[in-house]
C-alpha positions, 0 to 999 in steps of 0.5 A: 694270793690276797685271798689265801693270805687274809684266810690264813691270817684269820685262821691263826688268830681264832685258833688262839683263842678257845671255843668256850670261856674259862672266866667263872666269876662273870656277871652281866647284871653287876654294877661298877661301883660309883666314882669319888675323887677318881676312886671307885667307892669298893665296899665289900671285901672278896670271900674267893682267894681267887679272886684278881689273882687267878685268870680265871677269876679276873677283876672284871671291870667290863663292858668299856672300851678298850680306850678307857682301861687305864682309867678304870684299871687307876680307879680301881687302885685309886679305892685300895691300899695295901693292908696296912695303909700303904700305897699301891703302885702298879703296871701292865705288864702283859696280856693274856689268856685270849676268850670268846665274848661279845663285847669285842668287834673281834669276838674275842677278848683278853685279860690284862696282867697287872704287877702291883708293889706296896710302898716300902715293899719289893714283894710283887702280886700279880692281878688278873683284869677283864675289860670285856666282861662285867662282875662285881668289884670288890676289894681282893684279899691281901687289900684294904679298902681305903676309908675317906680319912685314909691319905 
């Protein structure tokens, strides 16, 4: 009986997840942008409208472990601001769209849905990270890059 309820556990937790990734923007050979200040040093500005708001083209800080998400999600905010300078607040507020990869001992990954406010604004912008796939990590649209003189 064990047995008949372990298969069917394992069963259910595959069938969520497709046989073949949907992620487009996945590149195994970026490079995370370097660290200054607890801030990723971004450089470059995202030619895709897609890109961080659509599950399928997520902001792919991967290959970490699951434990450092946080850290990396704040280092990636801790290098923007809103476009015109303001500061970003952000939370999880969910995980979804479950995919193949092999960077998980579980050979599945998720994408991690993060709601974001700029100061003195109630307007929401939902964005899409990947913890388990790397891409390059550039500043989405409707984001500023924030410069060393920048509060």
């Amino acid at each position: 009986m064990k047995y008949f309820f372990s298969i069917v556990t394992a069963l259910l937790l595959t069938s969520c997840v497709s046989t073949k990734s949907t992620i487009k923007n996945v590149d195994s050979t970026a490079i995370r942008p370097l660290i200054k200040d607890k801030a990723y040093l971004i450089t470059e500005y995202a030619s895709d409208e897609k890109y961080g708001y659509d599950q399928d083209y997520p902001i792919n800080i991967g290959f970490i472990n699951e434990k450092q998400e946080d850290i990396n999600i704040q280092y990636f905010f801790n290098g923007l601001e809103g476009p015109n300078g303001e500061k970003i607040n952000y939370k999880k507020v969910e995980t979804c769209c479950p995919f193949p990869t092999k960077n998980s001992l579980m050979g599945a990954g998720t994408i991690g849905v993060y709601e974001i406010t700029f100061e003195g604004s109630q307007k929401k912008i939902t964005l899409y990270f990947n913890t388990f796939e790397k891409g390059k990590i550039v500043c989405p649209k409707g984001f500023k890059i924030k410069t060393t003189t920048s509060k």
